[in-house]
LUMZASE-976744 format. One record per residue (C-alpha): residue number from 1; residue in one letter; x, y, z. Coordinates in pm, 1 decimal. Each point is the difference from the previous one (the first is absolute). Layout:
// LUMZASE-976744
 pos code        x        y        z
 NUM    a        X        Y        Z
...
//
This chain:
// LUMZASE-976744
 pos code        x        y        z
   1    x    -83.7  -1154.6   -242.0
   2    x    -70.0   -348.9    158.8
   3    x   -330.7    -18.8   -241.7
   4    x    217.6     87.4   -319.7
   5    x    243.6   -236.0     75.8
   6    x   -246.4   -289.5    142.4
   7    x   -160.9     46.7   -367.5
   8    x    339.1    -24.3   -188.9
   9    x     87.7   -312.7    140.3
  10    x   -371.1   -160.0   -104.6
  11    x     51.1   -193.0   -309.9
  12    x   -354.2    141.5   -114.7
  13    x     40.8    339.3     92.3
  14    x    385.6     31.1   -104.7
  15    x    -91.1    181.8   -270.7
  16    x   -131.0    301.7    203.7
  17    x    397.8    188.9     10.8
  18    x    305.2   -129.0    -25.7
  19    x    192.6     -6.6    341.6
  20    x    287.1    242.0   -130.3
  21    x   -295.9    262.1    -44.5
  22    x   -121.5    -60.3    358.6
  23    x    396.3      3.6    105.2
  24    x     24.9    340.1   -151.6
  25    x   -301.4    136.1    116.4
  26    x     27.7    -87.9    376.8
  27    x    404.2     52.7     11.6
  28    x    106.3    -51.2    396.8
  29    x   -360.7     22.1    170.0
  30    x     34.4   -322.4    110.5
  31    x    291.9    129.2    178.5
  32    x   -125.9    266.4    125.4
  33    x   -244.6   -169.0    118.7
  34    x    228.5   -246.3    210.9
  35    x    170.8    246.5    147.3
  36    x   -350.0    191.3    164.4
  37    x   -171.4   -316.0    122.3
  38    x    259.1    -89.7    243.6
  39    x     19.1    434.5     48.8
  40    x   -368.1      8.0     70.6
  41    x      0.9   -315.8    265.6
  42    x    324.0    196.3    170.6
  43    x   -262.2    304.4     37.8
  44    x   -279.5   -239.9    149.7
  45    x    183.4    -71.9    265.0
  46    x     58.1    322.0    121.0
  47    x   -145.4     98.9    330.9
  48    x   -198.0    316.0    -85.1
  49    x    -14.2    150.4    385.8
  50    x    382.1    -74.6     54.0
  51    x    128.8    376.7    -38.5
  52    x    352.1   -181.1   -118.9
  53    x   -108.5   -152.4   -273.4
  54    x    246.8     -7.0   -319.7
  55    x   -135.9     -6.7   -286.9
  56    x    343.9     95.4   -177.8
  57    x    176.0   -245.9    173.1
  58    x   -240.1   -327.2   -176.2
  59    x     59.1    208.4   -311.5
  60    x    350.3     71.6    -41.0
  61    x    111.1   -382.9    -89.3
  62    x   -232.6     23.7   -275.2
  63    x     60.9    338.1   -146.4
  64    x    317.3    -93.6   -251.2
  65    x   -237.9   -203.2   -163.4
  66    x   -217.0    298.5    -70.7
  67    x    208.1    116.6   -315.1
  68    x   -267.5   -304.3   -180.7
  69    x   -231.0    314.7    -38.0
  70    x    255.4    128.1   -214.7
  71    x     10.4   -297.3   -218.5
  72    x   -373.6    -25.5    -17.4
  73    x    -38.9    375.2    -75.4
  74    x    231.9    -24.5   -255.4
  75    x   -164.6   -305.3   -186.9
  76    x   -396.7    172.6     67.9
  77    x    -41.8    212.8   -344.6
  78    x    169.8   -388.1   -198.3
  79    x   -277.2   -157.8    215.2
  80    x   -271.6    238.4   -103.1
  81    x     63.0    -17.8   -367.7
  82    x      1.2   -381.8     -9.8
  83    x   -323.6    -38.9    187.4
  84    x   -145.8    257.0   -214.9
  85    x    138.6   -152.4   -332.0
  86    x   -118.9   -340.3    192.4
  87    x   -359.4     98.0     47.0
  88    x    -58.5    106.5   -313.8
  89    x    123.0   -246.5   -224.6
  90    x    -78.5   -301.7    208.6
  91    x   -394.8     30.4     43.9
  92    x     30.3   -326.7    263.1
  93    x    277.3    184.2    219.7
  94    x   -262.1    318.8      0.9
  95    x   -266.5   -223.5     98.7
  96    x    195.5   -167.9    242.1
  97    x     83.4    326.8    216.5
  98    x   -382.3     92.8      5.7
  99    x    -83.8   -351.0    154.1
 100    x    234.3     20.1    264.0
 101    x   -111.7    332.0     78.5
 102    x   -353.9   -102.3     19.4
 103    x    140.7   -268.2    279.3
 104    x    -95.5     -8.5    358.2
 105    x    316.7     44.8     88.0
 106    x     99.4    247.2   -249.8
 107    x     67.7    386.3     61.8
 108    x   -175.6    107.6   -270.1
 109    x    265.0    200.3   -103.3
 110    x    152.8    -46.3   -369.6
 111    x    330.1   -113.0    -25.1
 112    x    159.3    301.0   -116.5
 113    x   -130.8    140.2    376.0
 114    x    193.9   -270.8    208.2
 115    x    299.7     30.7   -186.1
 116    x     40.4    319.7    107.1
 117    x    -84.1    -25.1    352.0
 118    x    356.0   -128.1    100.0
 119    x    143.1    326.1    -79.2
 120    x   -285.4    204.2    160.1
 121    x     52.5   -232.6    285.9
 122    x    324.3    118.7     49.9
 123    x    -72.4    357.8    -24.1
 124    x   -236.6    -50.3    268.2
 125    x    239.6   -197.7    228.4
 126    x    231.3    323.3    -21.7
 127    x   -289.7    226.1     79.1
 128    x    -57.0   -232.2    305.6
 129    x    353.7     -8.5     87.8
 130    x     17.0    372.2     -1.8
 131    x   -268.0     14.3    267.7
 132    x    103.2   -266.6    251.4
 133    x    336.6    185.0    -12.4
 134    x   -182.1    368.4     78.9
 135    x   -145.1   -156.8    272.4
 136    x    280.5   -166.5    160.5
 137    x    236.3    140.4    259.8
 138    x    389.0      9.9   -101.5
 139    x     17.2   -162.8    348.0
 140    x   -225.0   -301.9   -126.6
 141    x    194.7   -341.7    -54.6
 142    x   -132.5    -47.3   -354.4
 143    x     96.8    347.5   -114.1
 144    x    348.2    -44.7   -141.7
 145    x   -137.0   -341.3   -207.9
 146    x   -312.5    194.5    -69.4
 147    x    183.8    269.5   -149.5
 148    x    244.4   -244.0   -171.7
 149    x   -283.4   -194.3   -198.4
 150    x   -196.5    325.5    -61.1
 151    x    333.9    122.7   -200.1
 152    x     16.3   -310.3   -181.2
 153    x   -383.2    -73.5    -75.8
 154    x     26.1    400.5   -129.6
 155    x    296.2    -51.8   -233.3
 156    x   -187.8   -283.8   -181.8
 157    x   -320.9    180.5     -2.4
 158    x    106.8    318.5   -170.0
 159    x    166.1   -226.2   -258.3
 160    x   -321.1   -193.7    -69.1
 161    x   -219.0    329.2     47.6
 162    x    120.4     94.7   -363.3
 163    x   -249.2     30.5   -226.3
 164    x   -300.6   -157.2    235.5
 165    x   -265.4    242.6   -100.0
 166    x     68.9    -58.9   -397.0
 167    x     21.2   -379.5     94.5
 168    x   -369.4     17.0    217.8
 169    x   -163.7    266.8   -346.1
 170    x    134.3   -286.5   -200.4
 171    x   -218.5   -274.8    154.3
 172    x   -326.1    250.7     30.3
 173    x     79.9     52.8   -350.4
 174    x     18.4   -354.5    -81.3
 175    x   -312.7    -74.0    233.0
 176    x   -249.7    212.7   -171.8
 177    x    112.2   -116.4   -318.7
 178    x    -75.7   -339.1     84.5
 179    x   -354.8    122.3    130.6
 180    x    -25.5    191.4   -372.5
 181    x     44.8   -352.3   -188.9
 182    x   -203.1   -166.8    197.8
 183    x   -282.7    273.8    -26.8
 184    x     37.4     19.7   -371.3
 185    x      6.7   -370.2    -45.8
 186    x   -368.7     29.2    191.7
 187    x   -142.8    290.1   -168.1
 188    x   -282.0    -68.7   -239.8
 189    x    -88.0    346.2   -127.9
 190    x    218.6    273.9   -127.1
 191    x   -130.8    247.6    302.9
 192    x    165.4   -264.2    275.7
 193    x    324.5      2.0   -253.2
 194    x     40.5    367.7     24.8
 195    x    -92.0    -18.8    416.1
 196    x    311.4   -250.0     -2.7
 197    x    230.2    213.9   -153.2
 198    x   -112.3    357.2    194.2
 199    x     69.7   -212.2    334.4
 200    x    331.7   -108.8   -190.4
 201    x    120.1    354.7    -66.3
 202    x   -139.4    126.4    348.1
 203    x    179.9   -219.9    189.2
 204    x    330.9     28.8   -171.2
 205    x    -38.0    382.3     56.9
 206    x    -59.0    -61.4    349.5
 207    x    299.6   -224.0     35.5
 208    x    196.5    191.0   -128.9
 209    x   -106.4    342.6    157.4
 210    x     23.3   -137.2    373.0
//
């Protein structure tokens, strides 16, 4: 997001998307965001070989704040359809995206990848709550907040879990297109033209069949 928005407010790169496009397209990450820095330091300074450690207790504070996911679920397919409408009719915000991604510091993933990864995220965070709580004793001092965020981090995740799998076949979809315009743009025989559109029709059969 940072790059988008550092590029927005250059006078010679203004032109690259408007900042109500990047607004709707990133929702509450930033948010999101905020809220799992200070989350992740809290975890840090756990002691690891301290068999009363509380991992539910550094949580709980923070937990209310989880219904965001909801918010940014909610706004994901908007999102989707403006960066795709975005990257096609705005050749300099599609060139753009594939120089950051070529960055040192870059991923390498497409945007359409880490937009999505919030809501994974959660889904994972659930899995992993699910497990600590198997593993700990009713006994424990942690296990009544454990239990308490687990219920809450649960309740938001099976409202955002709606519709994931369309929402992750939508960006393969979307992906391979983008690889089929840029291999027709680059074929110079009709042979390579009719390889681009077999791997076209391939993939989207392979999407859609797993």
């Amino acid at each position: 997001m940072s790059p988008l928005e550092d590029a927005v407010r250059d006078p010679k790169k203004s032109h690259i998307l408007k900042l109500e496009y990047i607004q709707t397209s990133f929702s509450v990450i930033r948010q999101i965001l905020n809220l799992s820095i200070p989350f992740l330091e809290d975890l840090r300074k756990i002691d690891p070989t301290d068999r009363n450690f509380c991992v539910g207790k550094v949580m709980k504070p923070i937990v209310p704040y989880y219904k965001l996911y909801k918010v940014y679920a909610g706004n994901h397919s908007k999102a989707m359809s403006t960066i795709e409408r975005c990257s096609t009719t705005k050749p300099k915000f599609q060139k753009f995206l594939q120089d950051v991604k070529k960055r040192s510091d870059s991923s390498g993933e497409s945007l359409h990848s880490l937009l999505i990864m919030p809501i994974q995220r959660l889904l994972r965070l659930k899995m992993l709550l699910e497990r600590l709580l198997k593993f700990t004793s009713e006994s424990h001092c942690d296990y009544n907040d454990l239990t308490s965020c687990l219920q809450a981090v649960r309740d938001v995740a099976n409202h955002v879990n709606h519709g994931v799998t369309e929402k992750e076949n939508r960006i393969k979809v979307w992906e391979i297109q983008q690889r089929m315009v840029r291999s027709v743009r680059e074929c110079s025989s009709p042979l390579n033209l009719f390889q681009s559109f077999h791997f076209f029709h391939v993939s989207h059969y392979v999407t859609f069949k797993n």
